[in-house]
Structures are given as C-alpha cells and as structure tokens.
N, C-alpha and C positions, 0 to 999 in steps of 0.2 A: 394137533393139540386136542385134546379129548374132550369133549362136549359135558360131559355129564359120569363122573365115576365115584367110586367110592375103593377107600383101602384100609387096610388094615394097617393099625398108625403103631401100637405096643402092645408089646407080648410081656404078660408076667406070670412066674413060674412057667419052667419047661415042662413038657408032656411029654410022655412018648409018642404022641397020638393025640389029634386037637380036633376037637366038633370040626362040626361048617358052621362058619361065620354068619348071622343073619342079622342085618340091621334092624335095631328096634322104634333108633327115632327117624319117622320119616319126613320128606316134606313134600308140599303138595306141587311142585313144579321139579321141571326141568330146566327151566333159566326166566330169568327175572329181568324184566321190562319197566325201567325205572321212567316214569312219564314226571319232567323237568317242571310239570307247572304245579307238579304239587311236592309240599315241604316234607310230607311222612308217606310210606306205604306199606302193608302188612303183609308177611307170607304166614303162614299155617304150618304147624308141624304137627306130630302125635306119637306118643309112643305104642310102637303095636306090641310089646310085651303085655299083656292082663296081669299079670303078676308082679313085677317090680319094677321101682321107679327107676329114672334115667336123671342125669346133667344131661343140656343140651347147654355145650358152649358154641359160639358162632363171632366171625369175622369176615373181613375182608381183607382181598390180597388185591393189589396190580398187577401189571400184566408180567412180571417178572417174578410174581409169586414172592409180593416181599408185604408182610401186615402192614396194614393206611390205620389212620388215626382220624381221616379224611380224604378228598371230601363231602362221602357218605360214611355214619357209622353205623353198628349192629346192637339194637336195646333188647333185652340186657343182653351183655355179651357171657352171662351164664345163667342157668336158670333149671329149675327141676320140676320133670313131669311124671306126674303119677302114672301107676300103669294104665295105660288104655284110655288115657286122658289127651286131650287136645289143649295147644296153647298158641301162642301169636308170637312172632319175633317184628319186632318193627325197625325198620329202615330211614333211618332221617339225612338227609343234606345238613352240611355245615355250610357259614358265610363262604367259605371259598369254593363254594361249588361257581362260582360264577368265575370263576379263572377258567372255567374249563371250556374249550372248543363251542360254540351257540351253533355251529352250521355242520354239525355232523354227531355222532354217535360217539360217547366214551365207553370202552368196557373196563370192567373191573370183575372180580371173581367173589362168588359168597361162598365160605364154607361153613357146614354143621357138622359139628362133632358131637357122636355121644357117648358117653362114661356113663360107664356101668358102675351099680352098687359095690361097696368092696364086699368079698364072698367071705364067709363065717369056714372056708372049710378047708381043708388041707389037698394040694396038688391040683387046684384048680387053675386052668390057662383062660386070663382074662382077656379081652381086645377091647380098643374102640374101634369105633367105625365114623369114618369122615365122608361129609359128602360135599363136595365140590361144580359148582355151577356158574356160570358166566352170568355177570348184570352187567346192562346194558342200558346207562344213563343216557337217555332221548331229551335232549332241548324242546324245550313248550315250542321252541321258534319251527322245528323241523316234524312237528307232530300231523302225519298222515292225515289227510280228509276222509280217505276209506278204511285201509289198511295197506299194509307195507307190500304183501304179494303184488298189489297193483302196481306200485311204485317198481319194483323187482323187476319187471318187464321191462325196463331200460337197460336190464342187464343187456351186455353185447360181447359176440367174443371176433376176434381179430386172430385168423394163420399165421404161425410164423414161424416157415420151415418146417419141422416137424412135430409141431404142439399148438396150442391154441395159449393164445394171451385170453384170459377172461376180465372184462372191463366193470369196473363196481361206479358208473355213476352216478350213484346212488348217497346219501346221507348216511345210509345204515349198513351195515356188518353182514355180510353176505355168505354165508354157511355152506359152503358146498361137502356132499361127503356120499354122492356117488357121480359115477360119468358112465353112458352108453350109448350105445346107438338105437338104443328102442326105446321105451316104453314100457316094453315085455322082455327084454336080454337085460339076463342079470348085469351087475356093475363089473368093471375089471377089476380083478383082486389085486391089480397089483395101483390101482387107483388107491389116493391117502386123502381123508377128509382136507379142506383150507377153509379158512376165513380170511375171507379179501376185505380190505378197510375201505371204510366211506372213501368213496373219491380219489381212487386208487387202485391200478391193474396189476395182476399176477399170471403166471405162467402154469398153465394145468399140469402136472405131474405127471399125464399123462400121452401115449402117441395119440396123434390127430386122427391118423388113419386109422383106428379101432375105432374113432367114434362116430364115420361115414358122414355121409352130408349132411345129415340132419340129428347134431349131439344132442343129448338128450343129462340135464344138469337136475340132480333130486338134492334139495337144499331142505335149511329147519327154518322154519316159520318162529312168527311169536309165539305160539300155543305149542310148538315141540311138535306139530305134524311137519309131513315130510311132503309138499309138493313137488311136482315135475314141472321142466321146463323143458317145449322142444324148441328146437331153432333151424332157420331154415339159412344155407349158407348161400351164396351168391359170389363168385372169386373169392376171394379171401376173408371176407366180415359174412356174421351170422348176425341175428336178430331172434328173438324169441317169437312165435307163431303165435297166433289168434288164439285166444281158448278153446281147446276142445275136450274140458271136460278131465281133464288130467290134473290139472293145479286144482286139487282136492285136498 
C-alpha cells in the first residue's frame, strides 16, 4: 500500500497533447501523527502557484478507502487559497473517538485535493491533483516517553522455512519498505513495502536467504525519515543490534 502519492483524479476537455501535471497545493507532511491527548491539530498547506487561486478540498478515508464522517473530521472540508498564500486545515476528534482501541494505534487516511480555477479559454485540459497520506491516531494512554524508534527496537523477526516472520510488539504501525543484508547493498527489487499492525506478525515477502544473517529492515519514522535496523540472528530468532549509528 503506497505511503504517500498523488493522482490525477479528472480530465476535462481532451488534448491531443497534455502538459505535465504539477501540484499546486502542497502540504507540509508526509503522514500525520494524531497525539490522543489532544481535541484539535493543525497541518499546513500552500498553494505554490504565484498566480492563481486553488479549492483545497480534504477528508478522510478508513482503511478500505471508504469517506468517515468520524471519528476524526477535516475543517473546513473546502476552502480557497490564494496564490502563494498559506492556510491551516485543522483536524478534530468527535465523542466516539473513544470507541476506538486505547492500547495500540488506529490508522486512517487524509486526503487533499485541489481544483483549479475554471479556465476562460478554449481546449484547455484541466486536472486535479489528490494527495493522499496515512494518519495515525495515537492514544494519550500509548504515547512514547522518548520516541517510537526506541520503542521499534522490540521489533523481532522469527525463520520460518524460507522467509522471515517479522514480529510488531509494538503499540504502533510498523512501516517496512526495504530488506537487505547490509547497510550499504541496495534493497531487493523484488522486496514490497508492509505495514505490520500493533501487536501483530507478518511474513516478509521476501527469501530469507537474500537477507544473510544479519537482515537489515529500513522503515518510516514519525517525521518520514527512513532509519535502519540491523539484527543479529541466532538459530532462528533475530533481534535488532545495539546502535551503531545507522537509525539516523
């Protein structure tokens, strides 16, 4: 499942021949860290167009890509930014957010769309552009004393047969989206990003044996960097290593 993309949602009027697409409104993340002890949180957007205003409309999907109405919504769910102007979308929890899970991690999806002015002119191909990003409602009860990579270091993986079970004992959403055996050896390409759920194991996609005794798992943090993890195997169960300077 894609971390982080953007598509082209409608075409009107055909061309023979269509620009390249370039997003106008941006926003200032790559995934959204929803902290349970508080009622409202702000993400940032801007339109990089100088020249013409934009609609920024925005929502939320579950995990099935189906629009919530709760139990977080999106203020305002439309709204217009002048060119090269900045503005705020804010995020609020409804009462039933307390239905949801206190001992681990719910995700949910935020998208922004922006709609372009309509064009004054003849045979022009308009698009929007959607950008789609994983939120990731954290219980005040499950919130980190340092931060999460530390936590992450529980990760564990378990052989079995000819793949690696990876173990998430963890509270939180586990983002794997490369495997090797180094450090410094590129990913295998035929490896596919996963997110393994709180409290919950999966089966790497990948042969064990490409990844030698000591696999090497590059995941996404809170902030959208990409740290490593080596691990050091022993018969059949691994364990992540000591820092050395790699979980950067």
């Amino acid at each position: 499942m894609p971390f982080y993309k953007r598509k082209i949602l409608v075409a009107i009027i055909s061309l023979a021949t269509a620009q390249q697409a370039i997003s106008a409104v941006a926003l200032d993340r790559t995934r959204i860290i929803y902290d349970g002890g508080q009622k409202t949180i702000s993400i940032n957007i801007s339109n990089q167009n100088k020249e013409l205003p934009f609609l920024a409309q925005s929502w939320l999907e579950n995990e099935q890509g189906e629009k919530i109405k709760g139990p977080i919504m999106s203020l305002p769910p439309i709204q217009r930014v002048e060119p090269g102007a900045k503005s705020m979308i804010k995020l609020q929890t409804l009462p039933d957010v307390r239905n949801l899970p206190q001992d681990r991690e719910s995700v949910y999806y935020f998208n922004l769309r922006e709609i372009p002015p309509r064009s004054d002119k003849a045979n022009v191909l308009q698009i929007a552009l959607q950008t789609r990003v994983k939120l990731f409602y954290r219980p005040e009860a499950i919130r980190p004393k340092t931060n999460v990579d530390d936590v992450f270091e529980k990760i564990t993986l378990t052989r079995q047969g000819e793949a690696y079970q990876i173990n998430n004992d963890t509270p939180y959403y586990f983002t794997v989206i490369n495997a090797s055996s180094s450090k410094t050896t590129e990913g295998n390409p035929k490896f596919t990003a996963q997110m393994i759920k709180p409290l919950t194991h999966s089966r790497l996609n990948i042969d064990a044996a490409s990844l030698g005794a000591h696999p090497v798992l590059t995941y996404i943090n809170d902030f959208g960097a990409r740290p490593m993890f080596m691990f050091n195997c022993v018969a059949n169960e691994c364990h992540v290593m000591p820092d050395d300077g790699s979980k950067k």
